[in-house]
N, C-alpha and C positions, 0 to 999 in steps of 0.2 A: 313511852306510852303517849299514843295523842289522841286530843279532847277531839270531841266530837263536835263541839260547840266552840264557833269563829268569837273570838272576843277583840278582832280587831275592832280597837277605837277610832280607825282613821274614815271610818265611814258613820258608824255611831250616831256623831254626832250631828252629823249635817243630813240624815236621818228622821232623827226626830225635832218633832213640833216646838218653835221658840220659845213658846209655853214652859215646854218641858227643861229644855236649858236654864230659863227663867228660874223656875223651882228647884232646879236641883243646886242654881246660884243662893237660892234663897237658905236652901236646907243645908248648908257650906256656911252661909252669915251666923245661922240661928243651930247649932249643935246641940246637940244632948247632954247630958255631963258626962255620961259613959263613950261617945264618941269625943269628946274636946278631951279626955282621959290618955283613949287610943290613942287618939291624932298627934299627942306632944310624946309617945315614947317610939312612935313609927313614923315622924315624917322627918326627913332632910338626911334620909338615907342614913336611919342612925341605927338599924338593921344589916343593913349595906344593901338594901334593894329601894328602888324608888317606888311610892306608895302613894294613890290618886285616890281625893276623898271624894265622895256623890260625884263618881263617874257613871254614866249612861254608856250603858252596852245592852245591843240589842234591844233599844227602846225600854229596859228599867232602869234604876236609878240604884245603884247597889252603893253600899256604904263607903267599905276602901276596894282599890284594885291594884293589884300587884302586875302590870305586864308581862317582866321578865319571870316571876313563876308561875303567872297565869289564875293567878289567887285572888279571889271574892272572900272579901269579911262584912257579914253585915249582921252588924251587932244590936242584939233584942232589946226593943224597949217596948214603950206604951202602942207604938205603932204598929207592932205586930203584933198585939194580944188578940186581936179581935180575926186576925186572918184563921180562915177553916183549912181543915186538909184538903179540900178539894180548892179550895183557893190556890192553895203553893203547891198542887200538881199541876194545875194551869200551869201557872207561873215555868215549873222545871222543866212543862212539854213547848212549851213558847220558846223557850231560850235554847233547848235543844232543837228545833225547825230549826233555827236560825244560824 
């Protein structure tokens, strides 16, 4: 089945705004406890898939990303309480354009 939605990284990032690199370097230093949880039983391919944490695809900033299965985890916390539904249908009609 194929995505409709390009999640190639190789353009991504040179893409968006240094800004944006900037914070998503920042939100990588400063984790969550539910993402520094994830992070230590899914990174160093101990799944057997390699797993990218606040990767930018298509100008947001998603939590993990999986390449080779093509998988987005972006785990709830305090930062998504406030988003509306009509917020993350933007969000799903943005990233499907793209």
């Amino acid at each position: 089945m194929n995505c409709p939605i390009d999640f190639s990284l190789k353009n991504s990032r040179n893409l968006c705004k240094p800004e944006k690199r900037e914070f998503a370097r920042n939100m990588r230093q400063n984790q969550t406890e539910s993402e520094r949880i994830l992070w230590e039983e899914i990174r160093c391919k101990k799944l057997g898939f390699k797993f990218r944490r606040q990767c930018i695809i298509t100008g947001w900033i998603v939590d993990f990303y999986c390449s080779e299965l093509r998988l987005v985890i972006e785990v709830d916390g305090d930062y998504h309480k406030d988003r509306t539904e009509e917020e993350i249908k933007q969000l799903l009609f943005s990233i499907d354009k793209n």
